[in-house]
C-alpha positions as CSV (number, residue, x, y, z in Angstrom):
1,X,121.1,-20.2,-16.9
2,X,120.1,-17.8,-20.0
3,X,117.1,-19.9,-20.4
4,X,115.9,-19.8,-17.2
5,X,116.6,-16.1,-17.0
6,X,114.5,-16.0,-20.3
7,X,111.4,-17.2,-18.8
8,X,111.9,-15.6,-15.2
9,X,111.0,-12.1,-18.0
10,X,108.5,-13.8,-20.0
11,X,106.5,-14.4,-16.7
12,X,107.1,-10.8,-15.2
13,X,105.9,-9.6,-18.9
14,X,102.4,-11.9,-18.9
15,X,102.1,-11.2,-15.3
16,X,102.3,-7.4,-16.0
17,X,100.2,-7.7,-19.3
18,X,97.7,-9.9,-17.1
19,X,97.2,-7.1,-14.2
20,X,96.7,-4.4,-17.2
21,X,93.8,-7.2,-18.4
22,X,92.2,-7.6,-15.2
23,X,92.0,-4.1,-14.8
24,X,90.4,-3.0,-17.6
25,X,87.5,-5.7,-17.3
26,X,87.4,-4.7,-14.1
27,X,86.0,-0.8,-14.9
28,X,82.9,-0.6,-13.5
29,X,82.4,-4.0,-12.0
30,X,81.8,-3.5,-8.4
31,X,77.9,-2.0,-9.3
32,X,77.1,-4.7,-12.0
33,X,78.9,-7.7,-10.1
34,X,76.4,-6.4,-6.6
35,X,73.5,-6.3,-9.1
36,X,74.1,-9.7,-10.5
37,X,74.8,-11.3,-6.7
38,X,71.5,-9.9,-5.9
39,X,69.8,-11.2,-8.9
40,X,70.5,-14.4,-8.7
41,X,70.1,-14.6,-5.0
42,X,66.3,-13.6,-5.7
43,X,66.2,-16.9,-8.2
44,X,67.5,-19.0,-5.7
45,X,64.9,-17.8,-2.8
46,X,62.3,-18.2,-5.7
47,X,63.7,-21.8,-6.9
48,X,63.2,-22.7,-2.8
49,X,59.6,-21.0,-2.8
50,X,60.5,-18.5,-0.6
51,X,58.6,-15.6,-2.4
52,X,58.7,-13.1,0.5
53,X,62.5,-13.3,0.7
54,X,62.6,-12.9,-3.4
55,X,60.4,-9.8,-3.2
56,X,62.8,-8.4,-0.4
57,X,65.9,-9.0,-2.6
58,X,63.8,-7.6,-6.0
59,X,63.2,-4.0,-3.9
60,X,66.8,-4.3,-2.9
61,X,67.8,-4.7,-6.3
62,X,65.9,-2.1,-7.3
63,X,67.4,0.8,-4.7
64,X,70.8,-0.3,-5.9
65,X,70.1,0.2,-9.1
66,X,68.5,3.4,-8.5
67,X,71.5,4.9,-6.6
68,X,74.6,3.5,-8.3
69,X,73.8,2.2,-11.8
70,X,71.8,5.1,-13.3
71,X,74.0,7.2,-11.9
72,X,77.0,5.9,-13.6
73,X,75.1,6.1,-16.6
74,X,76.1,2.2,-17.5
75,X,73.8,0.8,-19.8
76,X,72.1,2.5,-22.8
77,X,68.1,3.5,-23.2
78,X,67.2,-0.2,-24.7
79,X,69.3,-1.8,-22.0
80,X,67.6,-0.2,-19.3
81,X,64.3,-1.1,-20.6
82,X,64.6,-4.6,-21.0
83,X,66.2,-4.5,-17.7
84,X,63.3,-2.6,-16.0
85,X,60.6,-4.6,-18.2
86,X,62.1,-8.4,-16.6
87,X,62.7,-6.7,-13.4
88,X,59.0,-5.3,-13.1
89,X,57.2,-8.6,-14.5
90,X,59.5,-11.2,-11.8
91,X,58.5,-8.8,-8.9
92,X,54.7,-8.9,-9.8
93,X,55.0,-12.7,-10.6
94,X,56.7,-12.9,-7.1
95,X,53.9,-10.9,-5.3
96,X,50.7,-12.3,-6.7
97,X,48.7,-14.9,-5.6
98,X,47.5,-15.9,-9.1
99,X,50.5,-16.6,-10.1
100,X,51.8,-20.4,-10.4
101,X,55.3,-21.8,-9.1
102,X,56.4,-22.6,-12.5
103,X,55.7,-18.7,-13.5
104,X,57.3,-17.1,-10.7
105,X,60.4,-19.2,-11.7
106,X,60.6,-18.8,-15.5
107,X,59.9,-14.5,-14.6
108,X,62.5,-14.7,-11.9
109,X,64.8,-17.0,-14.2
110,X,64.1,-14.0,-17.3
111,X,65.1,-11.2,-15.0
112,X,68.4,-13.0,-13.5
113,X,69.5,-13.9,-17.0
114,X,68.8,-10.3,-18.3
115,X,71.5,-9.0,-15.6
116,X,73.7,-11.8,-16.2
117,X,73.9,-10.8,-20.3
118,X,74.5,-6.6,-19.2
119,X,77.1,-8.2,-16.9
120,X,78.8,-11.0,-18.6
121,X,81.3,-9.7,-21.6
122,X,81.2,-13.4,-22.5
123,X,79.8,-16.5,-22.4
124,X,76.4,-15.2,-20.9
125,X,74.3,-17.4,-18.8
126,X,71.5,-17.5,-21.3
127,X,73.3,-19.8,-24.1
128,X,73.1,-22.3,-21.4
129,X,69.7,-22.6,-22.3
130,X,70.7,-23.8,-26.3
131,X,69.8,-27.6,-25.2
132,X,65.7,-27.0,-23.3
133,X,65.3,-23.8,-26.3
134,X,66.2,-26.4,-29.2
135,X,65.3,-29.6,-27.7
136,X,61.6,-27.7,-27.3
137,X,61.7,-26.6,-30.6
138,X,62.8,-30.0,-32.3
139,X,60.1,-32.0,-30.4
140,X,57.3,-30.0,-31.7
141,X,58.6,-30.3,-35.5
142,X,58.8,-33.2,-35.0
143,X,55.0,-33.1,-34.0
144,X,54.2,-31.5,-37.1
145,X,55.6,-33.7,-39.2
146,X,54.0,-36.5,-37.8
147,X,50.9,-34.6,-38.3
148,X,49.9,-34.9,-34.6
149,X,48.5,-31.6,-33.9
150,X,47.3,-32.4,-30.3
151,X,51.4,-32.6,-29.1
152,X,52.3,-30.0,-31.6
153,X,50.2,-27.8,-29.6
154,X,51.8,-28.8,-26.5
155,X,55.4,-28.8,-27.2
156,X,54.9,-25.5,-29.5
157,X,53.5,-24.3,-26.2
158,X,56.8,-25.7,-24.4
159,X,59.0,-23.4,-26.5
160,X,57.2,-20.7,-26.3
161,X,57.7,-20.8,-22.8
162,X,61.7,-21.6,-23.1
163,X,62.1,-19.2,-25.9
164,X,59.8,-16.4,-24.0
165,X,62.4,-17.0,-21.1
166,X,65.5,-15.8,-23.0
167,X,64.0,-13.7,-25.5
168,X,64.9,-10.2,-23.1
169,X,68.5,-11.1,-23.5
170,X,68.5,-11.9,-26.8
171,X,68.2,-8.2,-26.6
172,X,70.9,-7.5,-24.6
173,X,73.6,-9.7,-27.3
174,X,72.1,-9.6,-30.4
175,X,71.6,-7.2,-33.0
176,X,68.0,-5.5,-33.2
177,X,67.2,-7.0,-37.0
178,X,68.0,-10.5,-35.4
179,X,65.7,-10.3,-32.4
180,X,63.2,-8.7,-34.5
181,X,63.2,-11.2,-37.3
182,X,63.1,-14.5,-34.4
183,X,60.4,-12.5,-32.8
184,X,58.3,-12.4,-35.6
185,X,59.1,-16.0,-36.7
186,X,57.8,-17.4,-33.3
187,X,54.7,-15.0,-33.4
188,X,53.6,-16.4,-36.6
189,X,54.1,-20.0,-35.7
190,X,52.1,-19.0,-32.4
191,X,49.0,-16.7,-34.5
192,X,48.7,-18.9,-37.2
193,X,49.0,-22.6,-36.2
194,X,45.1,-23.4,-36.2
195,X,44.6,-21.6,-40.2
196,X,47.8,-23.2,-41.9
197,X,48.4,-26.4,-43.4
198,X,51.5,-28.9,-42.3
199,X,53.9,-27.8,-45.2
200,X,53.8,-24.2,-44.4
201,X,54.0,-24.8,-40.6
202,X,57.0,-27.2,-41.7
203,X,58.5,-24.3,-43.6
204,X,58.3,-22.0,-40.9
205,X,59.9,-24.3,-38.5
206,X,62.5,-25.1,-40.8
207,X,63.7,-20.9,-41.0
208,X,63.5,-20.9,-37.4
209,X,65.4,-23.4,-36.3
210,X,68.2,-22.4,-38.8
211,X,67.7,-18.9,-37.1
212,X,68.2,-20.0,-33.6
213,X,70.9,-22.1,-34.4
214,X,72.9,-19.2,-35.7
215,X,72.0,-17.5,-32.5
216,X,73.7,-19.9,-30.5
217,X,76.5,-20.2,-32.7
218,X,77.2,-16.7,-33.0
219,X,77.7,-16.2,-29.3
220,X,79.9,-19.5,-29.3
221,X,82.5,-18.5,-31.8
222,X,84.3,-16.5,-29.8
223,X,84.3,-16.4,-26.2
224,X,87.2,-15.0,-25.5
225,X,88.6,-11.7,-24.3
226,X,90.7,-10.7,-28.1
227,X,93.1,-8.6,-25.3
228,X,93.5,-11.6,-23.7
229,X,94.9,-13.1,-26.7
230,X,96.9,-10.4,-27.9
231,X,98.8,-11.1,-24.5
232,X,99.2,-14.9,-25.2
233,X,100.4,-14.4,-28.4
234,X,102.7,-11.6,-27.7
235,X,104.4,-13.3,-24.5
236,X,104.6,-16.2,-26.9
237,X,106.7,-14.5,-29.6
238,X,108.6,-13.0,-27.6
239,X,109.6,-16.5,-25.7
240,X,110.3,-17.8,-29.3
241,X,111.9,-14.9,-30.4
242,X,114.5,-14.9,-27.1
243,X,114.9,-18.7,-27.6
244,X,115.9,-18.4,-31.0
245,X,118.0,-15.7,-29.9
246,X,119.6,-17.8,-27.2
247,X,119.8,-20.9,-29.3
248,X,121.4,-18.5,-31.9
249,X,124.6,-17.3,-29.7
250,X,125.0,-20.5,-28.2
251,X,125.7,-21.9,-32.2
252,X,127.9,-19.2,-32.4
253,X,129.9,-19.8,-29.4
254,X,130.8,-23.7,-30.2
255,X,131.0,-22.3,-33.6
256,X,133.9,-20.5,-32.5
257,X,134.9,-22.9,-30.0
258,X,135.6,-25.4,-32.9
259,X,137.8,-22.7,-34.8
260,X,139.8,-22.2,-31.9
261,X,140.3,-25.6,-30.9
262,X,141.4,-26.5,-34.9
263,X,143.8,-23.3,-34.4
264,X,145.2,-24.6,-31.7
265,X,145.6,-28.2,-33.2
């Protein structure tokens, strides 16, 4: 019965802990979580080539934005220009005729995974893209080392486009001096790939890949909310703590069970 009663208060206590939790990741929500609905909901009308629908839902965007974000004052001067920058470049990608399919997605794609990584505390959309970043990037190495410049072109040119995709959130997650170095890594493998030999192209390659892999790591480590665990590991001392107690008095009582019974006898 003790037991029981034990865990009937652990419960109330994570239950209590877990309503404090959900409400302070819940401060400020409601405007980011409407922004984000709307974001992706102009990738999926672009994934499905509905374009005028996209534009729609990228104007919509932008008048929530306008009258509830800024407002609030949510996001700081280089947040709200690398949101404005992938906003402005999906809804011209969206609107012009010059523009191919596979553009208006990767702009429209940029722009949803720039809200996702203002939105998201953890485990942002954009690390999803680890496997097409590095598998890009590992292809065209492996180009270079083969010394087959015609697909080293073209699957430098495929990472560029992956890594172009989720560089704005890189912004978003990741220190300044990071971005900046990876930035200028990628620009030099880009600038200089027709006036440099194999071994320094190699060498490059070889930084940047350790680079991005760090990246990816970094946001992997830890993932979850450390109030979150505070609360497990709180609620589990204190189970362990009331066990031991319970577990204590109950050695006590046949303790003195036995020296009354050997009275008795």
């Amino acid at each position: 019965m003790k037991v029981k009663v034990v865990f009937l208060l652990c419960a109330i206590f994570l239950l209590a802990f877990g309503n404090v939790y959900a409400a302070n990741t819940s401060v400020q929500s409601p405007p980011l979580t409407k922004l984000d609905d709307v974001a992706d909901e102009a990738l999926q009308m672009t994934k499905l080539g509905r374009y005028d629908e996209a534009k729609q839902l990228l104007d919509y965007f932008s008048s929530i934005f306008t009258s509830e974000t800024i407002k609030a004052r949510q996001f700081s001067m280089d947040e709200l220009r690398v949101l404005t920058l992938s906003h402005d470049s999906a809804l011209r990608s969206v609107t012009s005729m010059q523009s191919s399919p596979e553009d208006k997605l990767n702009k429209v794609t940029t722009f949803r995974l720039v809200t996702d990584a203002l939105n998201s505390r953890y485990q942002p959309l954009w690390t999803d893209m680890e496997s097409p970043v590095m598998s890009a990037f590992d292809e065209a190495k492996a180009a270079a080392k083969k010394g087959d410049i015609e697909a080293y072109y073209f699957r430098l040119n495929q990472f560029l486009v992956q890594y172009n995709i989720i560089e704005p959130s890189l912004k978003v997650d990741i220190p300044f001096e990071t971005v900046q170095r990876l930035d200028a890594e990628v620009n030099y493998l880009d600038n200089y790939r027709t006036s440099e030999g194999t071994d320094r192209q190699l060498k490059q390659m070889n930084q940047l890949g350790t680079d991005l892999k760090d990246v990816f790591n970094q946001m992997s480590q830890d993932q979850t909310d450390p109030s979150l665990w505070w609360v497990i590991f709180t609620t589990g001392g204190i189970i362990i703590l009331t066990l031991s107690y319970v577990g204590w008095r109950k050695y006590l009582g046949q303790k003195l069970d036995r020296h009354q019974k050997n009275r008795n006898d």
